[in-house]
matplotlib code that plots the C-alpha trace (Angstrom):
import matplotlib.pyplot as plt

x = [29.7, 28.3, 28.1, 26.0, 25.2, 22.4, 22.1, 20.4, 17.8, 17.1, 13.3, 12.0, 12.7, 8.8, 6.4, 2.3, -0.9, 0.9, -0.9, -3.9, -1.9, 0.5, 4.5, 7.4, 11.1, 13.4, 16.7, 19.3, 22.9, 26.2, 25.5, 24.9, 23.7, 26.1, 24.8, 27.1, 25.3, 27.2, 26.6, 26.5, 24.1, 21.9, 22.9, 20.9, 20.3, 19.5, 17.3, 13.7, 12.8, 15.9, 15.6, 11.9, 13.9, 16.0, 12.3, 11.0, 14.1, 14.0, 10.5, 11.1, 13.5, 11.9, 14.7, 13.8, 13.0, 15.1, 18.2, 17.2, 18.7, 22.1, 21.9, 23.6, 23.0, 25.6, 24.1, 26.7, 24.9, 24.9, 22.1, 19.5, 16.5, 13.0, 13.3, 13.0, 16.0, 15.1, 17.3, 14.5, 14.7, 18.3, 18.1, 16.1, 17.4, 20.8, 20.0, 17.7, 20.2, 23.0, 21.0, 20.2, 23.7, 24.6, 22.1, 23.3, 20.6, 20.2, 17.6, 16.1, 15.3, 11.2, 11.9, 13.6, 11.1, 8.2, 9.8, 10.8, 7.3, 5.4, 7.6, 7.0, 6.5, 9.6, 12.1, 12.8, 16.3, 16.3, 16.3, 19.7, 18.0, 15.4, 12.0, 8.9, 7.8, 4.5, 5.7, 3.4, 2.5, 5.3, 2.7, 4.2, 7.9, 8.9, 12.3, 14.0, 17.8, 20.3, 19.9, 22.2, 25.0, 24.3, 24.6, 22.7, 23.0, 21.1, 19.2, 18.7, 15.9, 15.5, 12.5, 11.5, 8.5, 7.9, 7.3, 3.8, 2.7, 2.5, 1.1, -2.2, -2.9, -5.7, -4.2, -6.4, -8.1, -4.8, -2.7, -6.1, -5.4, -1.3, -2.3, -1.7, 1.2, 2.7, 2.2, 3.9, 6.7, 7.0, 7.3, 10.2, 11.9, 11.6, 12.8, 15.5, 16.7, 16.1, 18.5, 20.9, 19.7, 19.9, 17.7, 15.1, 15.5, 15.5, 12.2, 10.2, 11.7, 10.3, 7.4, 6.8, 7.7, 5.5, 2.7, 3.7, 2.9, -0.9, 0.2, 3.1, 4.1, 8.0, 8.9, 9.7, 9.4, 8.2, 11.9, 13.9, 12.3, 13.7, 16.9, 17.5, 15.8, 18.5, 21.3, 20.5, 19.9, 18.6, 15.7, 14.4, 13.4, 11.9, 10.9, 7.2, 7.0, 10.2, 11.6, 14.6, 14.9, 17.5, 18.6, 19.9, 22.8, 26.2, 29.1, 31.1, 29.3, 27.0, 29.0, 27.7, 29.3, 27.6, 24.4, 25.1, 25.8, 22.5, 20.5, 22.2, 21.1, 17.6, 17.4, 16.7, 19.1, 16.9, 14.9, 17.6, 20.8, 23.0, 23.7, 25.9, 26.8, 26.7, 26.4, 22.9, 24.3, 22.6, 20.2, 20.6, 21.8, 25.4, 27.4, 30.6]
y = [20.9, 19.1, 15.3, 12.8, 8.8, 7.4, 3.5, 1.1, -2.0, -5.8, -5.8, -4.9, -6.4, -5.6, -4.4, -4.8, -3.4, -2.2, 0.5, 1.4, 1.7, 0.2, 0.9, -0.7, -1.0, -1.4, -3.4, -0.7, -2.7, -1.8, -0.8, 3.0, 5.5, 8.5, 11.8, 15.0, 18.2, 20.9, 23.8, 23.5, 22.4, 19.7, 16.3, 14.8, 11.3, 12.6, 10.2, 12.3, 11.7, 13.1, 16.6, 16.8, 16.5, 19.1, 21.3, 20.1, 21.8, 24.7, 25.3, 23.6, 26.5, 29.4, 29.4, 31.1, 27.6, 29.2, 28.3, 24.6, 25.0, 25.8, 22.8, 20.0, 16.0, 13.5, 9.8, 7.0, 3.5, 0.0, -0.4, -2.8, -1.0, -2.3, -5.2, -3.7, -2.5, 1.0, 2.3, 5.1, 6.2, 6.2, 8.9, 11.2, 11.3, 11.9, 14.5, 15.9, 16.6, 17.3, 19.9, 21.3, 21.5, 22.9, 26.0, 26.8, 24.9, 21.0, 19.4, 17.1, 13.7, 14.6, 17.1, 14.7, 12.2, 14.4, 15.5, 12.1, 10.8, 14.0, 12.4, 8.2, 5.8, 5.9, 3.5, 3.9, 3.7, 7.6, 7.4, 6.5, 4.3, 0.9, 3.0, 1.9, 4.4, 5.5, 5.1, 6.2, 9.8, 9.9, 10.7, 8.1, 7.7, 5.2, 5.4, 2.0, 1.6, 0.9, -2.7, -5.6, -6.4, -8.9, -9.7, -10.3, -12.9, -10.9, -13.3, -11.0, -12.3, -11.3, -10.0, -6.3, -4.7, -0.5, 0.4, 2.4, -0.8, -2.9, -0.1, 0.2, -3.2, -4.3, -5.3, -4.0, -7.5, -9.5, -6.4, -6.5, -10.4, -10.5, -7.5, -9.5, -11.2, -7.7, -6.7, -9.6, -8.9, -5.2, -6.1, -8.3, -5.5, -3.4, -6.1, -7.1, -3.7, -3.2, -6.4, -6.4, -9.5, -10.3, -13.9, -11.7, -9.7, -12.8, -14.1, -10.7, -10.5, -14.4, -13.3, -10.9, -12.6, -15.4, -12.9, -11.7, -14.4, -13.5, -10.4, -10.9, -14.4, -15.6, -18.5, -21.8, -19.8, -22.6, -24.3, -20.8, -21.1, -25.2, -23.9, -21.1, -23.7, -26.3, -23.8, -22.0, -19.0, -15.6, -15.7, -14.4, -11.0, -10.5, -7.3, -6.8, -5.0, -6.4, -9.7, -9.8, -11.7, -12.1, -14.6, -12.8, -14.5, -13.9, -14.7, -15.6, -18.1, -19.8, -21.4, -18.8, -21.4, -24.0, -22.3, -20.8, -24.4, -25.9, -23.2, -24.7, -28.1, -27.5, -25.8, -22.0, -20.1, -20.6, -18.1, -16.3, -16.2, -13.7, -13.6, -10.5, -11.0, -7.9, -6.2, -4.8, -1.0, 2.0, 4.0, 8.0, 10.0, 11.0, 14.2, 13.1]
z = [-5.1, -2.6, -2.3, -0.5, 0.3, 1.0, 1.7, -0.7, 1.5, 1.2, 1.3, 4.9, 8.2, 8.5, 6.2, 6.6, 8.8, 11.9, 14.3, 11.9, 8.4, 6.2, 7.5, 7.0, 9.0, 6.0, 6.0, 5.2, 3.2, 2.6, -0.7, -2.0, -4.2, -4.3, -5.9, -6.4, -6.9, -8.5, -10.6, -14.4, -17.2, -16.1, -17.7, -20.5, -18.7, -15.6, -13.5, -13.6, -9.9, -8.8, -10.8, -8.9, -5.5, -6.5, -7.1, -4.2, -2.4, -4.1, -3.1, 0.5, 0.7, -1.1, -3.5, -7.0, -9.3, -12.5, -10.2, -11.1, -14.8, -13.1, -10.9, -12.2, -10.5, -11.3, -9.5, -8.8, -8.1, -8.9, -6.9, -9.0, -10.0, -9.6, -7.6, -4.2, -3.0, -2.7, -5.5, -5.9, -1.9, -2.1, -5.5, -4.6, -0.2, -1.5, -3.9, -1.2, 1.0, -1.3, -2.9, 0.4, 1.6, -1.7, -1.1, 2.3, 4.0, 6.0, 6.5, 9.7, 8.7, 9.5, 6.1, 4.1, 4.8, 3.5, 0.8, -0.1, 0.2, -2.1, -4.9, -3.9, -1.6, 0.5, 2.6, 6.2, 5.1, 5.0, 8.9, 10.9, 13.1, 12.5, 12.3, 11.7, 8.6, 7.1, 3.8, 2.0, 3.8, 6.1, 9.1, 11.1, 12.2, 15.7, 15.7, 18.0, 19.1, 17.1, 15.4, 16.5, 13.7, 11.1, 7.6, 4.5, 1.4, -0.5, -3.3, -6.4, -8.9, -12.8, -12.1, -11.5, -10.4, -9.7, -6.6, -8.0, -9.8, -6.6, -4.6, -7.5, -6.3, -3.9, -1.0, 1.8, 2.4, 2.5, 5.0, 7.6, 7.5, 8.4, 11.1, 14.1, 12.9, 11.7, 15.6, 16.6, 14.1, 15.3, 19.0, 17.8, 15.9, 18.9, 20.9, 19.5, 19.2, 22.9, 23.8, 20.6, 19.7, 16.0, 16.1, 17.5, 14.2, 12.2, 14.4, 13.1, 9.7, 9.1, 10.4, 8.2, 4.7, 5.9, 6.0, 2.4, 0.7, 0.8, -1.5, -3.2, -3.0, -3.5, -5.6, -3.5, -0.5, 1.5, 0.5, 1.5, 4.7, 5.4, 4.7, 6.7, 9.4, 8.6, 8.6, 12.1, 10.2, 12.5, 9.4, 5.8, 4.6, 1.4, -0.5, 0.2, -2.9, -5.0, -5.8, -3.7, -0.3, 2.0, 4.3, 7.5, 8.7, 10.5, 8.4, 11.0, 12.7, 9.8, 6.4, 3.6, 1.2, 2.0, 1.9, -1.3, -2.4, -0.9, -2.5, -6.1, -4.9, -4.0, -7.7, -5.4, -7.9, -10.7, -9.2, -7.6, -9.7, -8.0, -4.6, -2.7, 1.1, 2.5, 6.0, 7.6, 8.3, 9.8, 7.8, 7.0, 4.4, 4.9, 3.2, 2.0]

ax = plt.figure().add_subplot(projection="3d")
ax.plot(x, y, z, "-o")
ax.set_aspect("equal")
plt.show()
């Protein structure tokens, strides 16, 4: 058997037009998917994207395909599905490399990230460090330093959207629009990288949700943004193609009760009922 992790994101630090295409840095969480890949009968509930990773191995590797009927995926997550938290990337990496590992084989995260990517549009989460991702054809992959700690309230909507639907959309008009902001954004990622500085973070991350209103607008954003002003918070992150957002934060300095009780007060929670604090970690897919 062999067993792998692979981290689940709020949203994107960054997401939009950035150096002649669409690429996002994503904002990897404390939160994962764990898959186990064994041998036996595959399982009648198997997720279907992660039993075309295991193919896409197999044929990566130039293993015979029958072996895929004695290859058996067994995924472990709570991460919530369709709302842009990469639940999806986090499926299919850690089967990737499980089933890898499970032949005999690894693989480098430039293989993992096309595989990923022939199955969907995929999260730089798959990546141990903040890297600005091609997500879409994996042709593009800036990886920066490590990124300075901080944490996440993660704000988790009822709503849902798949990852395909908001990618069928035209957006082309509104991503040449937000371009120069997205290059201010991505000097600030890089920056605040460079000089551990998670306001800088916060400064691009902002940046960047502001810029997403134009294609997927959140509810009452305008009201998010006053109170991460009037709380000192580093910033907001949203998913650019989901409904969560985050306010990026560090628990230790700023009152996460109090925020989570002003957010009740200025009526936020209707649109975002559940909130989970958790820490920004690094990306990768780890075997366990």
């Amino acid at each position: 058997m062999a067993v792998a992790q692979c981290p689940a994101s709020c949203g994107e630090l960054i997401q939009g037009w950035i150096l002649g295409s669409e690429k996002l840095v994503s904002c990897p969480i404390a939160w994962y998917s764990t898959v186990e890949v064994c041998q036996g009968k595959p399982l009648a509930q198997e997720r279907r994207l992660a039993r075309a990773m295991v193919i896409r191995v197999l044929q990566h590797f130039n293993c015979p395909p029958d072996i895929s009927r004695d290859i058996r995926i067994e995924i472990h997550s709570t991460i919530p599905v369709a709302k842009g938290m990469a639940s999806s990337t986090a499926d299919i990496a850690a089967t990737a490399i499980a089933t890898a590992h499970y032949l005999g084989y690894a693989l480098d995260e430039d293989e993992l990230a096309r595989l990923c990517v022939s199955i969907e549009p995929t999260d730089s989460t798959i990546f141990h460090n903040p890297t600005l991702f091609a997500h879409n054809d994996a042709s593009v992959s800036i990886s920066c330093p490590p990124s300075p700690e901080l944490d996440v309230l993660v704000l988790e909507s009822r709503e849902t959207l798949l990852t395909r639907e908001y990618h069928r959309r035209v957006r082309l008009p509104a991503l040449l629009l937000g371009a120069p902001t997205l290059a201010r954004a991505w000097e600030k990622v890089q920056s605040g990288c460079l000089t551990n500085n998670p306001a800088t973070i916060g400064e691009a991350a902002t940046l960047s949700a502001i810029a997403s209103q134009a294609l997927l607008p959140k509810p009452d954003f305008a009201a998010l943004l006053a109170l991460s002003e009037a709380c000192g918070l580093y910033g907001v992150n949203v998913a650019h193609s989901g409904s969560v957002a985050g306010l990026l934060l560090d628990r230790n300095k700023h009152d996460v009760g109090y925020i989570q009780w002003l957010l009740a007060r200025k009526n936020l929670l209707r649109h975002w009922p559940d909130q989970h604090l958790v820490r920004m970690v690094s990306g990768g897919v780890t075997l366990q």
